[in-house]
C-alpha positions in Angstrom: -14.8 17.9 -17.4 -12.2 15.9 -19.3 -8.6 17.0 -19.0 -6.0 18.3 -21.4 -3.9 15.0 -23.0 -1.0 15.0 -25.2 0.2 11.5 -25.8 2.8 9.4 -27.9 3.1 6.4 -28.2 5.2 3.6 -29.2 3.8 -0.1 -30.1 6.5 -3.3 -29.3 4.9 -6.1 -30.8 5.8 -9.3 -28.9 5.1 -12.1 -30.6 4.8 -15.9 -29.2 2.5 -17.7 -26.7 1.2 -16.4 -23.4 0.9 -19.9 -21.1 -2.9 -20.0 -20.9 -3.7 -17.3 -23.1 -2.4 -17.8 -26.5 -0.2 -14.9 -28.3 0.3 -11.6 -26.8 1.6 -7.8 -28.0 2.5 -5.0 -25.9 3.0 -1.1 -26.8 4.0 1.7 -24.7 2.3 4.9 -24.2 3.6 8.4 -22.6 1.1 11.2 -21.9 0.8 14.2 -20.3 -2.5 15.7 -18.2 -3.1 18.9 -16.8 -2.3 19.5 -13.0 -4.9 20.6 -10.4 -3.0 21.8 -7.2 -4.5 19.2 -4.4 -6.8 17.0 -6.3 -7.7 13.0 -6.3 -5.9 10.6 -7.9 -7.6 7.7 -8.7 -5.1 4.9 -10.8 -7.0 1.3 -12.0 -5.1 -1.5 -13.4 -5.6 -5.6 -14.1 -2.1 -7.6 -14.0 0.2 -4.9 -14.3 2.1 -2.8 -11.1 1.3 1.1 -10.4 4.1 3.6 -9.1 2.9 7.1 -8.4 5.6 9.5 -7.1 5.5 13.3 -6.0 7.6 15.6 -7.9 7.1 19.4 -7.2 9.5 20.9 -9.9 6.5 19.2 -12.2 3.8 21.2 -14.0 1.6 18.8 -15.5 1.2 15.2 -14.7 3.3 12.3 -16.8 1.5 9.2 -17.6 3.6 6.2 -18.9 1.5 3.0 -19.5 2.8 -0.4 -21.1 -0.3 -2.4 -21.9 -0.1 -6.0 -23.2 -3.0 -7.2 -25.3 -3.8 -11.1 -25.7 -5.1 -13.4 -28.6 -5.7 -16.6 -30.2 -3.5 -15.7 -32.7 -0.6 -12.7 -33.1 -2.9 -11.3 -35.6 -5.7 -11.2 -33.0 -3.3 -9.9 -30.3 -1.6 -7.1 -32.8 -5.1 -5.9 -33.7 -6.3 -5.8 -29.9 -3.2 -3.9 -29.3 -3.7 -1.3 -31.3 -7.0 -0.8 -30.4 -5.9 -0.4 -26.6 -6.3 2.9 -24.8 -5.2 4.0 -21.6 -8.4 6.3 -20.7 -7.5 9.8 -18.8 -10.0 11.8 -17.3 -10.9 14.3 -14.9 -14.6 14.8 -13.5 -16.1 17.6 -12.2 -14.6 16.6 -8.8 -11.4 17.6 -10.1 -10.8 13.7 -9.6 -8.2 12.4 -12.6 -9.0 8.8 -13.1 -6.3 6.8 -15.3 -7.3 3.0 -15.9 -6.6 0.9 -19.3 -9.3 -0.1 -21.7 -9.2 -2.7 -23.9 -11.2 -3.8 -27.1 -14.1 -5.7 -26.3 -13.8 -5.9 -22.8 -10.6 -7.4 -20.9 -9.3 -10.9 -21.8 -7.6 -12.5 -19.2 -4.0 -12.2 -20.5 -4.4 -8.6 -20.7 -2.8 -6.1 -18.7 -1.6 -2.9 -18.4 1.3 -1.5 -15.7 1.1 2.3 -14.9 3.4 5.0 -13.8 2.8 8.7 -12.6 4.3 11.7 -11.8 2.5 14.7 -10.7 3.5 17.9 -8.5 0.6 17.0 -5.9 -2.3 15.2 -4.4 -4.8 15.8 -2.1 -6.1 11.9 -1.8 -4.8 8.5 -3.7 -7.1 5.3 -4.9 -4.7 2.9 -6.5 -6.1 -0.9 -7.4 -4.3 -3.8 -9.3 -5.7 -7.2 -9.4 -2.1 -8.7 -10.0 0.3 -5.9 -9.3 2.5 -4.1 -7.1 1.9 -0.6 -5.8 4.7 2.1 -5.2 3.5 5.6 -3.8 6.0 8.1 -2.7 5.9 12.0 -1.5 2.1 12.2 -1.7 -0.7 13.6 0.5 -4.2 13.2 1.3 -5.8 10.0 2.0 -4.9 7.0 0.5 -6.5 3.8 -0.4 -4.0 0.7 -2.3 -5.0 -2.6 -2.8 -3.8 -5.4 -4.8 -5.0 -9.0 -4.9 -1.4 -10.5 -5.5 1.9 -8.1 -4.8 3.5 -5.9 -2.8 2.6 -2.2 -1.2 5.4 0.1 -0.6 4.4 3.7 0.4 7.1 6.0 1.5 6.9 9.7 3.2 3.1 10.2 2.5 1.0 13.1 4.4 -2.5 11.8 5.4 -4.0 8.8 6.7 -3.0 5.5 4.5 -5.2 1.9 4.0 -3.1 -0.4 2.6 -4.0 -4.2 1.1 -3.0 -7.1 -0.6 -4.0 -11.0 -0.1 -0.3 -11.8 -1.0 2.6 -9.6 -0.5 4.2 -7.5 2.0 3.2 -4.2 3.0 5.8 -0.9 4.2 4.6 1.7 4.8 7.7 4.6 6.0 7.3 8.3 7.3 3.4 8.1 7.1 1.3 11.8 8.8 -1.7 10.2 9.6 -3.1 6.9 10.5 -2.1 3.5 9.5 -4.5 0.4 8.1 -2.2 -2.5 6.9 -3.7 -5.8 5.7 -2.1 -8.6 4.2 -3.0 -12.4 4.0 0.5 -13.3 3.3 3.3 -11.4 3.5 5.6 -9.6 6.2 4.3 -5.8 7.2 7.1 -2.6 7.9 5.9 0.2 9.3 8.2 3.1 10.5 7.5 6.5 11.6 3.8 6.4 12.2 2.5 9.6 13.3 -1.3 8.5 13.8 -2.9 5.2 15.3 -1.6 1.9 13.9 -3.2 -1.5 12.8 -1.6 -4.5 11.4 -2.6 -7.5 10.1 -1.3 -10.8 8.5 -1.8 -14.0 8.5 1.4 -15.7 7.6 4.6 -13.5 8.2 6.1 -11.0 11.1 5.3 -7.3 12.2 7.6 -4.8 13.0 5.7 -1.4 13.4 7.4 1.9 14.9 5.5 5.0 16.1 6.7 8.2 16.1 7.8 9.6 19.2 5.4 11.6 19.4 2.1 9.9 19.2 0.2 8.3 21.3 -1.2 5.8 20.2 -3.3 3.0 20.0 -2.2 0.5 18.6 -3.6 -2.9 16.9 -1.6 -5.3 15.7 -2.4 -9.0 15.1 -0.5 -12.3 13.1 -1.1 -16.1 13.1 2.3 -17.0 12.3 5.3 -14.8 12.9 7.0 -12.7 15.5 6.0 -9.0 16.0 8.0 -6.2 17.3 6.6 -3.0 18.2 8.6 0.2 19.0 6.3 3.2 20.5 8.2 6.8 22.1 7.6 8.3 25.1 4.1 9.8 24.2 2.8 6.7 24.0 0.2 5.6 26.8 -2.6 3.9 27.3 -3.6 0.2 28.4 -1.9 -2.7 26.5 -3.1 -6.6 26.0 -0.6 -9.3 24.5 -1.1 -12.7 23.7 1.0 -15.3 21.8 0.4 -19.0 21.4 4.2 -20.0 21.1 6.6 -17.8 22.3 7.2 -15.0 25.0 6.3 -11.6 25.8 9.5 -9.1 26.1 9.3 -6.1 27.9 11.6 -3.0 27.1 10.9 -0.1 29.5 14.2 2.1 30.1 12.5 5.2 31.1 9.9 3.4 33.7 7.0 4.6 31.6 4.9 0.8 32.3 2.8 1.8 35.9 1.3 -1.4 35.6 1.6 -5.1 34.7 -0.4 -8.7 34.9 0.9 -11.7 33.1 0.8 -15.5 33.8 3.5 -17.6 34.3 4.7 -17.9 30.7 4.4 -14.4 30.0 2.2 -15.3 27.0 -0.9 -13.6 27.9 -1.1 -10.4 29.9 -1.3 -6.9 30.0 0.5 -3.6 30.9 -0.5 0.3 31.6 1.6 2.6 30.2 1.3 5.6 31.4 -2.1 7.4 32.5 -4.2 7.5 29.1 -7.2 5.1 28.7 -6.8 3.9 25.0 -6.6 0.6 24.4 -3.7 -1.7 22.2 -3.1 -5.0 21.2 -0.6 -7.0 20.3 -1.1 -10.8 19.2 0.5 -14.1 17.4 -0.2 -17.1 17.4 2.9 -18.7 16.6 6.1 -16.3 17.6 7.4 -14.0 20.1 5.9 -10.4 20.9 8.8 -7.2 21.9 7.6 -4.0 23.0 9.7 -1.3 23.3 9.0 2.2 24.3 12.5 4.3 23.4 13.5 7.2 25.2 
């Protein structure tokens, strides 16, 4: 099933060279899709960012694309330009699928940045290869990867997996359950109301659960502090290690039954609590705070 489209569009030719790729042109496009109350969302795109956001006083969904073309020449580039599509469909999932295609296969210099608005989701796949990824006010599961920018997700309902090999991740307000990986680059995460893991190689997490849950919790870096935050719910049995630096211990309410560490307090663990799930907490280069508030 393909969906209802009205478009316009607007071409800016930019002419002059693109390092590595010769000359370049660029147009905008502006379309509009048919809404399906709680359907997927799937959003592909090569060098270019992707920002979905939730808007309920919507009743279709807006699509606005700018989508840069490459060439030998500006001749070359203006004709793959207007040639470029930004393909909207919708299965007979009810999945919409938005992703670029470009004449003859994608050159490297091309690229295409994406933005949506839609009342509603029910699920999110969003992939750059050289982009960042904003998603805001959605629901269902989501899946956002890049290869080289940021992920910012913000007051989404379901569980979220999050990825890039080099940028930060923050992830705020999130109903469900929490996957964050990043080769490079620091990692937020604030109001988690479902388990929590984080990973990065080369920067510092700071990762606060709601009050509310529970728990577990795994959370690793190789260089970088990490500071974790968990409410009174939390419980469970707790490992820490760090290479360089110190364990702190925050504890107000008495909540920790048990502890072990050795005399650095680098390596050791802690029962919080009565439950049997298991967290861990790990550097290898930077100091580890746990907090439980209330």
């Amino acid at each position: 099933m393909r969906t209802t489209i009205s478009s316009i569009v607007s071409i800016v030719l930019v002419g002059g060279l693109m390092q590595g790729c010769g000359y370049k042109a660029s147009k905008q496009i502006s379309q509009t899709a048919e809404h399906l109350t709680q359907a997927k969302l799937v959003v592909k795109t090569k060098n270019g960012s992707i920002d979905i956001k939730g808007d309920p006083s919507l009743a279709s969904v807006e699509i606005s694309a700018k989508i840069t073309c490459g060439g030998s020449s500006q001749e070359e580039a203006d004709r793959r330009i207007a040639l470029a599509t930004l393909s909207i469909v919708r299965d007979e999932n009810r999945v919409l699928t938005i992703e670029p295609v470009f004449p003859n296969g994608r050159r490297d210099g091309d690229g295409a940045s994406i933005t949506v608005r839609l009342p509603d989701t029910d699920g999110i796949d969003a992939g750059s290869s050289n982009g960042r990824i904003v998603v805001v006010g959605l629901g269902g599961e989501l899946k956002a990867g890049t290869s080289n920018g940021s992920v910012e997700v913000i007051d989404h309902f379901g569980a979220a997996t999050l990825k890039s090999s080099n940028g930060s991740i923050t992830a705020r307000n999130i109903a469900g359950d929490l996957d964050a990986h990043t080769s490079n680059g620091r990692i937020v995460g604030e109001s988690i109301r479902g388990s929590a893991t984080a990973r990065t190689s080369n920067s510092r997490v700071t990762l606060i659960l709601d009050e509310n849950q529970t728990g577990p919790i795994d959370v690793k870096t190789s260089n970088g502090s990490v500071a974790v935050t968990v409410g009174p719910a939390f419980s469970g049995h707790v490992t820490f290690h760090t290479s360089n630096g110190s364990v702190k211990l925050s504890d107000p309410a008495g909540l920790i039954v048990a502890e072990d560490f050795d005399r650095r307090h680098r390596d050791g663990e802690i029962q919080v609590g009565s439950g049997d799930a298991k967290s861990r907490i790990g550097t290898s280069n930077g100091s580890i705070t746990f907090t439980i508030s209330g």
